[in-house]
C-alpha positions as CSV (number, residue, x, y, z in Angstrom):
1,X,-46.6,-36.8,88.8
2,X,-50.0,-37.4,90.9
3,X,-53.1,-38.7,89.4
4,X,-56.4,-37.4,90.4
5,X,-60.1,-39.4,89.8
6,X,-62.8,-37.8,87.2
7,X,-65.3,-37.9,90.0
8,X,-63.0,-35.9,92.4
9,X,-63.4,-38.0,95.9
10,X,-61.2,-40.7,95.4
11,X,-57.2,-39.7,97.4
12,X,-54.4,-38.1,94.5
13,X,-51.8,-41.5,94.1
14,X,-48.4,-41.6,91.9
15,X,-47.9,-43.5,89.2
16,X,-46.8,-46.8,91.1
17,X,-50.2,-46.8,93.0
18,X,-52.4,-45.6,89.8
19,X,-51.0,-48.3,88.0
20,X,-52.1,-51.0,90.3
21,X,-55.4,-48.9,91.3
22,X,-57.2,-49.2,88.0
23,X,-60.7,-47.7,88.6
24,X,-60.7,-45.1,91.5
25,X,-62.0,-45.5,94.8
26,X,-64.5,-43.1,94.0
27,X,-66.1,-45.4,90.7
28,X,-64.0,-42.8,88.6
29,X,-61.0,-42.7,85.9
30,X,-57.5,-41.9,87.1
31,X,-55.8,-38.8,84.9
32,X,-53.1,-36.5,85.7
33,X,-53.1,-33.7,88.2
34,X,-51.6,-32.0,85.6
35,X,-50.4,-32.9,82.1
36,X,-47.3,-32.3,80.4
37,X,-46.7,-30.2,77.4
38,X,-44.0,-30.1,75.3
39,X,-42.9,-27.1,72.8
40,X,-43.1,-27.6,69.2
41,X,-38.8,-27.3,69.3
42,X,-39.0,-30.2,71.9
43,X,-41.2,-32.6,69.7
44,X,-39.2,-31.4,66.4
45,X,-35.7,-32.7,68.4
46,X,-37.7,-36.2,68.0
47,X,-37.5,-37.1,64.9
48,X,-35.9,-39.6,63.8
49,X,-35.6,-41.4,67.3
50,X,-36.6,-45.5,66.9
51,X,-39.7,-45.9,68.4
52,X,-38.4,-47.1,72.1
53,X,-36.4,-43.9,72.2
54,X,-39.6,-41.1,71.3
55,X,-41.7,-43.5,73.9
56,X,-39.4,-42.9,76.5
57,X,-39.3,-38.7,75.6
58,X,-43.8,-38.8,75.8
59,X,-43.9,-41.5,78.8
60,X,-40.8,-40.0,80.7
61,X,-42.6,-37.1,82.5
62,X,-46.1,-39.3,83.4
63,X,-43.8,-41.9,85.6
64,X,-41.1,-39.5,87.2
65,X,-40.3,-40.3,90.6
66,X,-41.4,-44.1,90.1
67,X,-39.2,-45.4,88.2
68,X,-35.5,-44.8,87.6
69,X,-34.9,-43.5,83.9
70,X,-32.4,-46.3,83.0
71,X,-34.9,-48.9,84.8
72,X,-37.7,-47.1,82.3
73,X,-35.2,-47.2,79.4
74,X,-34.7,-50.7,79.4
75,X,-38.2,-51.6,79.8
76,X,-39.4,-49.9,76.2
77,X,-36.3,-51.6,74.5
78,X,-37.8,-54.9,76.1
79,X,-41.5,-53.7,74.8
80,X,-41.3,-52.7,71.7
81,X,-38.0,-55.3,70.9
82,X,-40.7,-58.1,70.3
83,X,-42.6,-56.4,67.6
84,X,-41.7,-57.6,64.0
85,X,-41.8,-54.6,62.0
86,X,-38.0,-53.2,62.8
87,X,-40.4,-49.2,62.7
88,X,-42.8,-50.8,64.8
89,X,-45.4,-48.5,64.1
90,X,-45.0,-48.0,59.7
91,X,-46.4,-46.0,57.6
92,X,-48.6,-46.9,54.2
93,X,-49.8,-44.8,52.4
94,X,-53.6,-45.2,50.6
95,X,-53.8,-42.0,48.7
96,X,-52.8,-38.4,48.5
97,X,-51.8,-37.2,51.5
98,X,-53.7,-40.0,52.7
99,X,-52.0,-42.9,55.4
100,X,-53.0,-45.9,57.5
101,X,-51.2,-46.2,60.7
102,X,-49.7,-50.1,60.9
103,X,-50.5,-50.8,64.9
104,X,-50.6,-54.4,64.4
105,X,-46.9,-55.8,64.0
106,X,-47.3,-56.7,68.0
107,X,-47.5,-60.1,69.3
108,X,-51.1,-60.6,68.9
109,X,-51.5,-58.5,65.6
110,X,-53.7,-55.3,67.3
111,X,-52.9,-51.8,68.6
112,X,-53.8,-53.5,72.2
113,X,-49.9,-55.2,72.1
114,X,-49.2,-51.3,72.3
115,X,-50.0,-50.6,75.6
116,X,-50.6,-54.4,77.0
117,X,-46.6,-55.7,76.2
118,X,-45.8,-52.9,78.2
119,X,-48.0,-53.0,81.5
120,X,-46.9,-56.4,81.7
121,X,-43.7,-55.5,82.3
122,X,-44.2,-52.5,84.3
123,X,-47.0,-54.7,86.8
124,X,-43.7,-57.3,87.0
125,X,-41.5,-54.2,87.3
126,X,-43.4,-53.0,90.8
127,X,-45.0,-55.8,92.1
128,X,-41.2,-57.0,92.3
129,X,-39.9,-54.5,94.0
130,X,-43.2,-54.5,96.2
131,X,-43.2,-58.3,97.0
132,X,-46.6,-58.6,96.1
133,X,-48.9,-60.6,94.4
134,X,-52.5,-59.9,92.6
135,X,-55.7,-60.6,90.2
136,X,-56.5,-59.5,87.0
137,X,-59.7,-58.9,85.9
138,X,-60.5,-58.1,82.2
139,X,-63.0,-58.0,80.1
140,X,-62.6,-58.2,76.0
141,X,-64.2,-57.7,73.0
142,X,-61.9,-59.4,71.2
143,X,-57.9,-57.9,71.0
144,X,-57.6,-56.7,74.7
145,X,-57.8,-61.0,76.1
146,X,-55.1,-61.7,73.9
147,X,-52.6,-59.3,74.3
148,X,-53.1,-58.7,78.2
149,X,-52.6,-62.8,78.4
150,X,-49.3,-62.6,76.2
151,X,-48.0,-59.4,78.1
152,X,-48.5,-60.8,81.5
153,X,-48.4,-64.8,80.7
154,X,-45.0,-64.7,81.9
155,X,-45.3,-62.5,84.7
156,X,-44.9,-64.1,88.4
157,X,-46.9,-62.2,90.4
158,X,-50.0,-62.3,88.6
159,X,-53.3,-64.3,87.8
160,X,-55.3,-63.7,85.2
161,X,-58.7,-63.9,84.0
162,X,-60.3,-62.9,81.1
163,X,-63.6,-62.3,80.0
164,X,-65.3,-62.7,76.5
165,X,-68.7,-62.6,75.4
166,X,-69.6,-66.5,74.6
167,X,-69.8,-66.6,70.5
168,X,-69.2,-62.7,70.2
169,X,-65.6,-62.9,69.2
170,X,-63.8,-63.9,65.4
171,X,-62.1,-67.4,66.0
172,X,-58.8,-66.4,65.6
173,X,-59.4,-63.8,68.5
174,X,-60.8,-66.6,70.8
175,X,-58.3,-69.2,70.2
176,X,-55.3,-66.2,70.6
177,X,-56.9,-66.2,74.1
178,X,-57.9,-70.1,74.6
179,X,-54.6,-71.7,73.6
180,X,-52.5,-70.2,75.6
181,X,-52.1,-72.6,78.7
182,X,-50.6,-71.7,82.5
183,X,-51.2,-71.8,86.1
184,X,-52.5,-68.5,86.7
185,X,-54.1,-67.9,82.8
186,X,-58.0,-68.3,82.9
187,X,-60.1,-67.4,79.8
188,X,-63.9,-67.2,80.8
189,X,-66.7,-66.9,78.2
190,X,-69.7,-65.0,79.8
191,X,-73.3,-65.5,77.9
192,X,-73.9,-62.1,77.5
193,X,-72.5,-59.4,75.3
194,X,-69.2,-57.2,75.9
195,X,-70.9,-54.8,78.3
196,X,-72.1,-57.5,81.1
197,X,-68.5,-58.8,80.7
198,X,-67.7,-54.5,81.0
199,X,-70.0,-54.4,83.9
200,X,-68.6,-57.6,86.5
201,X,-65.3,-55.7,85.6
202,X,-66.8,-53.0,87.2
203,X,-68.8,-54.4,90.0
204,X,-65.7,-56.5,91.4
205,X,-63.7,-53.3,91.6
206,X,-66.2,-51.6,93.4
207,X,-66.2,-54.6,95.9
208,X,-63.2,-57.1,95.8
209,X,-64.4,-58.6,99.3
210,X,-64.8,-62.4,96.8
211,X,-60.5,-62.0,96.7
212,X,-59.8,-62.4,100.9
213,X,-57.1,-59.6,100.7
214,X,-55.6,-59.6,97.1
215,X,-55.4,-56.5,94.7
216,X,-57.7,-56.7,91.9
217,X,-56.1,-54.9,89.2
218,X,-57.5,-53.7,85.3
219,X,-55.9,-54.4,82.5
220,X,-58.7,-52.6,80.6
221,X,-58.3,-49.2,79.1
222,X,-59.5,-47.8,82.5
223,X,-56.1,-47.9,83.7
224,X,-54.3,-45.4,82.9
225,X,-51.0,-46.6,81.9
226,X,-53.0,-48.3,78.7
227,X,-53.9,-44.6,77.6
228,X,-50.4,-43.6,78.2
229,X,-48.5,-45.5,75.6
230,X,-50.9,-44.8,73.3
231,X,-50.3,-41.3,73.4
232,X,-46.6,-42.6,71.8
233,X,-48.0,-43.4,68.0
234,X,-49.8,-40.1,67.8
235,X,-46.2,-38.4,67.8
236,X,-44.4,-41.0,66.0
237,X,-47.2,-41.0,63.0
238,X,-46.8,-37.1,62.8
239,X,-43.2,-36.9,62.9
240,X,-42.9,-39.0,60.0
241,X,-45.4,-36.8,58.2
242,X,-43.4,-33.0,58.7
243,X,-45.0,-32.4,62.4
244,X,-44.7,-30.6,64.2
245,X,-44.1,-28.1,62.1
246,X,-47.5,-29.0,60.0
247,X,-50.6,-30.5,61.7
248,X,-52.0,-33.7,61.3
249,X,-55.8,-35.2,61.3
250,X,-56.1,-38.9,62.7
251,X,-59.2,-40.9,62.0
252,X,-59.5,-43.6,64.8
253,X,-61.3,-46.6,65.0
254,X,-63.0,-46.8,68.3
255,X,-66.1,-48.0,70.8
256,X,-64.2,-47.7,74.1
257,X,-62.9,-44.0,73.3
258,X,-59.2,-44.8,74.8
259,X,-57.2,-44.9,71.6
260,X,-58.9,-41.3,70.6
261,X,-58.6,-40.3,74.0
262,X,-55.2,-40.7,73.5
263,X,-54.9,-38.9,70.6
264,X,-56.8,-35.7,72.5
265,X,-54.3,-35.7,75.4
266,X,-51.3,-35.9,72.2
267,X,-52.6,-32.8,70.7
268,X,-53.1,-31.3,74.5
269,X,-49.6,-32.0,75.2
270,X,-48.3,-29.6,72.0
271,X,-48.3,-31.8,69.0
272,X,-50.7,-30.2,66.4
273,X,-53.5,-32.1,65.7
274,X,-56.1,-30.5,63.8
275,X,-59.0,-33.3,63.8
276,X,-59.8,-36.3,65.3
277,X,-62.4,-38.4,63.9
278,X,-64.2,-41.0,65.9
279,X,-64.8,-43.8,63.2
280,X,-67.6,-46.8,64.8
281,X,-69.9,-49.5,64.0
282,X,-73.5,-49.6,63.7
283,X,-73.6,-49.5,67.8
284,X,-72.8,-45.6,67.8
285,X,-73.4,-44.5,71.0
286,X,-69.7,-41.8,70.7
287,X,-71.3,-40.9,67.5
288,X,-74.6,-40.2,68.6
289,X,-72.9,-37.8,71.1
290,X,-70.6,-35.9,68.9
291,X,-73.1,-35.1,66.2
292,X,-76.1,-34.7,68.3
293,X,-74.7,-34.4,71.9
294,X,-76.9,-37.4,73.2
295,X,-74.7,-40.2,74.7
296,X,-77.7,-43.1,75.2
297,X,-77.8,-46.9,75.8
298,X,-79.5,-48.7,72.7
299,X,-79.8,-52.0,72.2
300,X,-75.9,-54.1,71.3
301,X,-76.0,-55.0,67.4
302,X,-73.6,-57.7,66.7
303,X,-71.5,-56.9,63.7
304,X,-68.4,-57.5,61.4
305,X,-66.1,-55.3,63.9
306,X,-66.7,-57.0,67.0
307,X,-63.8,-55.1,68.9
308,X,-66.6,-52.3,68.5
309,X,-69.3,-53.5,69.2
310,X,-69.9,-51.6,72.6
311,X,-72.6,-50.3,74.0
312,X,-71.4,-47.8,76.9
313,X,-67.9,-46.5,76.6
314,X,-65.7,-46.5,79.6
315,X,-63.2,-43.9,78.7
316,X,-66.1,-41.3,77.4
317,X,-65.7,-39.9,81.3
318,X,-61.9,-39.0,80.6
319,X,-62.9,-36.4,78.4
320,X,-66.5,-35.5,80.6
321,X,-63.9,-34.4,83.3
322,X,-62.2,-32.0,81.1
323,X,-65.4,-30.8,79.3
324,X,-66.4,-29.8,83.1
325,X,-63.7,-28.0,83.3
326,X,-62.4,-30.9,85.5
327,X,-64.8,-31.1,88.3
328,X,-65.3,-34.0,90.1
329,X,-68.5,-33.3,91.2
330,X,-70.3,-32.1,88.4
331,X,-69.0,-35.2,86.1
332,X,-69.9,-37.5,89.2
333,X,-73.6,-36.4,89.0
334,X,-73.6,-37.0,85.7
335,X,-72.6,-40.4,85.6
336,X,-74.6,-41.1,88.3
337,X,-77.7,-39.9,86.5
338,X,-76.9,-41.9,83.4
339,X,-76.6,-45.0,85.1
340,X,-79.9,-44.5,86.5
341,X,-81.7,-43.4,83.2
342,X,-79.2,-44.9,80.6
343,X,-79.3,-41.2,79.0
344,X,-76.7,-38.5,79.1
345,X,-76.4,-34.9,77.4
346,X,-74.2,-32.1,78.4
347,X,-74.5,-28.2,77.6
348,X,-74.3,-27.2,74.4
349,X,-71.3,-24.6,74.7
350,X,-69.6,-28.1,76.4
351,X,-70.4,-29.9,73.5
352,X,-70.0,-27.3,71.1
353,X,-66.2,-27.3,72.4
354,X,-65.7,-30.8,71.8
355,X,-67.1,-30.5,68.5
356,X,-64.3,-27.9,67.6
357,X,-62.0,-31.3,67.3
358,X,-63.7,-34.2,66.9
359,X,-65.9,-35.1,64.0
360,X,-67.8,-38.5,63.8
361,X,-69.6,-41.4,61.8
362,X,-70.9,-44.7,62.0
363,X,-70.6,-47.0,59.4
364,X,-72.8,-50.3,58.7
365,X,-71.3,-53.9,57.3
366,X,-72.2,-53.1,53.9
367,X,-69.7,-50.1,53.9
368,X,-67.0,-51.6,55.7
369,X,-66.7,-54.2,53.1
370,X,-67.0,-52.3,50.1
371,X,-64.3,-50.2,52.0
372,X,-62.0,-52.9,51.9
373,X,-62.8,-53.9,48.1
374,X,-62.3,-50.5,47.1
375,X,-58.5,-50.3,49.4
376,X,-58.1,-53.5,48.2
377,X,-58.7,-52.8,44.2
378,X,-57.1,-49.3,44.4
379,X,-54.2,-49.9,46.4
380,X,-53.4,-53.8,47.1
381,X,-53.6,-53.1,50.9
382,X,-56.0,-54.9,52.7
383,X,-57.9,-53.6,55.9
384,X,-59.1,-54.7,58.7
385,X,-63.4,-54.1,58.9
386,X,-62.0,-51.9,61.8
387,X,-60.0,-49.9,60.1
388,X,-62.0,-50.2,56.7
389,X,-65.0,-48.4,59.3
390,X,-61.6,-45.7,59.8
391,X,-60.7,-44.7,56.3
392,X,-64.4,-44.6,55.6
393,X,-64.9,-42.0,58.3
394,X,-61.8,-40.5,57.5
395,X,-62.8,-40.1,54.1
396,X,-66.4,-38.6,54.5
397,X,-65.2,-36.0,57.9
398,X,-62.5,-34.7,56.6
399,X,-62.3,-31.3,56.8
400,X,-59.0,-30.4,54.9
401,X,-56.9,-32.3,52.0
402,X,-53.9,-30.2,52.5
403,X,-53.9,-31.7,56.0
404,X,-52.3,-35.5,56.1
405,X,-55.1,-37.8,57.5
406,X,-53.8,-40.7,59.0
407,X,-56.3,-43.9,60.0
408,X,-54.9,-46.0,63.1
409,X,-54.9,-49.5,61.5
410,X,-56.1,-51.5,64.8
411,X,-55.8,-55.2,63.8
412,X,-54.3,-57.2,61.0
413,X,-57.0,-58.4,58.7
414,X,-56.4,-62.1,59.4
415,X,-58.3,-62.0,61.9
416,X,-61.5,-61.1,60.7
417,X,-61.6,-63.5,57.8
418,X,-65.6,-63.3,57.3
419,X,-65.3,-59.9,56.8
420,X,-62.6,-60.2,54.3
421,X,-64.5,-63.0,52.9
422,X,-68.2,-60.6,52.3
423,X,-66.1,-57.7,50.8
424,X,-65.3,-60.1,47.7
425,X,-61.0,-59.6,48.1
426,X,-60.2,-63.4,47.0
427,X,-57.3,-63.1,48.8
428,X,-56.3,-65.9,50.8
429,X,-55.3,-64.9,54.4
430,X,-52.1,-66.1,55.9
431,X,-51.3,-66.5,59.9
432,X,-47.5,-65.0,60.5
433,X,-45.5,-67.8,61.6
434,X,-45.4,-67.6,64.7
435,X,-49.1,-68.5,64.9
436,X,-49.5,-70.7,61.9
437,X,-50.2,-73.5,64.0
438,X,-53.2,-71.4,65.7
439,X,-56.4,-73.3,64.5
440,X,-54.7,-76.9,65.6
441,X,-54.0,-76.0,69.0
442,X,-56.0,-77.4,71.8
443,X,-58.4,-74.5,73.2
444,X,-58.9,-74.1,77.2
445,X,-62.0,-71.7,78.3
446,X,-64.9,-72.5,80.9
447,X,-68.2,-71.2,79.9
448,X,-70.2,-69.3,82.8
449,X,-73.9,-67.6,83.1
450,X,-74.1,-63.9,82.9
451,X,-74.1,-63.9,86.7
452,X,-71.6,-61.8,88.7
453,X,-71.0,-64.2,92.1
454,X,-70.5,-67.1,89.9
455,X,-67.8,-65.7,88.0
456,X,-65.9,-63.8,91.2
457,X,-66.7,-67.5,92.7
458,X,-64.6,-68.8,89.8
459,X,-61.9,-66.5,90.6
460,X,-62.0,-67.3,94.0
461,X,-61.3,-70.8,93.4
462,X,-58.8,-70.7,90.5
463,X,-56.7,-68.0,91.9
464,X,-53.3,-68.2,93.3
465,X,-52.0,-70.5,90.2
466,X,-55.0,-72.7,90.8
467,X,-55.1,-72.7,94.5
468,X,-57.8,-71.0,95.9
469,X,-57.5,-67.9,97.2
């Protein structure tokens, strides 16, 4: 499998190098050359499988000739073996023919524990067998910090660094983040919002001169393994709901469009998926695009989803490429001309395509909470104001009731108590165990200016399990 960049300059690398690439040469997005596809026989032999199993049939193909099968084998059993729901990914069902996907039974209770438990593994997996060490740079709005910390905490090649906007995450997300103590673990709260944290991401990929000689790589949903074990849940949800022989409709909550772009490259690969609805807060740029087909900056609104509260989203360019029929070129003009103007629109047959499967809305704080009263008092189940934004969305878009719509449940909702707290539940929100000693642990984090050379100067100094680089 080679990987090619959205912007079409950057050199074709396998798996190995893609993984430790991130961002392309070029500024652009890894995807593959060419993606596989699977018949609907293929996908019905899958059911049934426990969840390591069906991720090694959908990841298989995208890491051939990187890593040995058995090698591969072992390190989904080790993934997905540290979740605490024995399905991993459950079921509930809401309603008729309606369902909520459960993707936070992971180590830090979000869908990021998805894709994070397992690049940590697979970063220790080749940088093993390479002999090499590097830097990780992230950036978070909330979930991402936490679980790329506790899937590469342990690793020994790596240092770590994350980013946070200072006083723009819930407290249970920070301290998830802050408490956990090591040599090469650095938590850094920026005074800005996600998207300057988004942006030094960026700008230290595009020049990593500040690291002497070490690889800088992304643990963001830039790189492209993240998007490929996400693809993974898409099939399990819909072979638990009679796919492939019927087709299902997914509702996602998202701001970075990497969990939905998932979902597009699971319905590209042969499972039948019939919609796919991009649920978001009150900062709706990806909604703003796929109902009126402009994709502009506006001004970051904080709000009671914080994992969403994005203002330019970094995977939007995955699906550009393929609106553009996959040129490079074209999709590197584009972004090009949006970063200068901050404004983007494509042509309308282009949009028009992408409106054939994917519907949108944004939803404000007052409806996310009286979405999670209304689960709440109908069902007992009580959501997340990320995925109470997901059934809302799902609920107002969809386009078929015959058709099982399934919201991705992101996060567990003990982590956004105050929106718990404004919808009116009265429930009292329990840690699991293994974090109910969270809020008495001692926090480390070092607060820095939204200034890029004094946060790469950071790194510089802290690296190399706190010698300097």
């Amino acid at each position: 499998m080679r990987y090619i960049s959205t912007r079409g300059q950057a050199p074709a690398l396998n798996f190995e190098d893609v993984l430790l690439a991130g961002l392309a040469s070029d500024g652009g997005l890894y995807v593959p050359e060419n993606l596989p596809r699977f018949t609907v026989e293929e996908i019905a032999s899958w059911s049934g499988l426990p969840y390591h199993e069906l991720a090694f049939k959908v990841m298989r193909p995208f890491v051939t000739g990187s890593i040995p099968d058995a090698d591969f084998k072992q390190i989904l059993q080790d993934t997905y073996g540290v979740f605490a729901h024995s399905a991993v990914a459950p079921l509930r069902q809401l309603d008729s023919n309606e369902w909520v996907l459960e993707l936070f039974h992971g180590p830090t209770l979000a869908f990021k524990d998805f894709a994070l438990q397992l690049l940590g593994r697979l970063l220790d997996y080749v940088l093993a067998k390479r002999g090499e060490r590097v830097v990780i740079i992230g950036a978070t709005s909330g979930d991402t910090g936490s679980a790329a910390i506790e899937g590469c905490r342990r690793c020994d090649n790596v240092d770590i660094f994350i980013l946070h906007p200072h006083n723009r995450v819930s407290e249970v997300q920070r301290r998830q983040m802050t408490t956990i103590f090591g040599d090469n673990i650095h938590n850094i709260a920026i005074e800005g919002n996600f998207d300057d944290c988004q942006e030094m991401v960026k700008d230290s990929f595009a020049d990593q001169g500040f690291l002497k000689g070490t690889r800088l790589v992304a643990v963001n949903s830039i790189n492209w393994a993240r998007i490929m074990a996400q693809i993974v849940y898409y099939f399990h949800a819909a072979l638990q709901l009679g796919g492939p022989a019927r087709s299902v409709a997914f509702s996602v909550p998202t701001g970075n469009f990497g969990d939905i772009f998932a979902g597009y490259l699971a319905r590209n690969m042969g499972l039948p998926i019939s919609q796919l609805v991009v649920a978001t807060n009150r900062n709706d740029i990806l909604h703003r695009f796929m109902s009126g087909n402009r994709y502009d900056k506006d001004t970051l609104h904080p709000s009671l989803s914080p994992s969403m509260d994005i203002m330019v989203s970094s995977n939007f360019e995955r699906l550009l490429f393929d609106l553009h029929g996959r040129n490079g070129a074209a999709v590197a003009e584009l972004m090009n001309a949006f970063k200068a103007s901050g404004r983007l629109s494509v042509e309308e047959e282009r949009w028009t395509e992408a409106r054939k499967l994917f519907d949108s809305l944004a939803v404000d704080d007052e409806q996310t909470c009286k979405t999670i009263a209304d689960v709440f008092a109908a069902t007992g189940e009580l959501l997340d104001p990320h995925t109470a934004i997901g059934v809302h969305a799902a609920r107002e878009c969809r386009r078929s009731l015959s058709t099982p719509m399934v919201t991705l449940a992101t996060a567990h909702p003990v982590k956004f108590p105050e929106a718990v707290e404004k919808a009116g539940v009265g429930k009292a929100l329990e840690l699991p165990a293994h974090l109910a000693d969270l809020f008495a642990r001692p926090e480390r984090c070092t607060v820095l200016a939204n200034d890029l050379k004094a946060m790469q100067a950071f790194v510089g100094e802290h690296g190399n399990r706190g010698k300097p680089l």
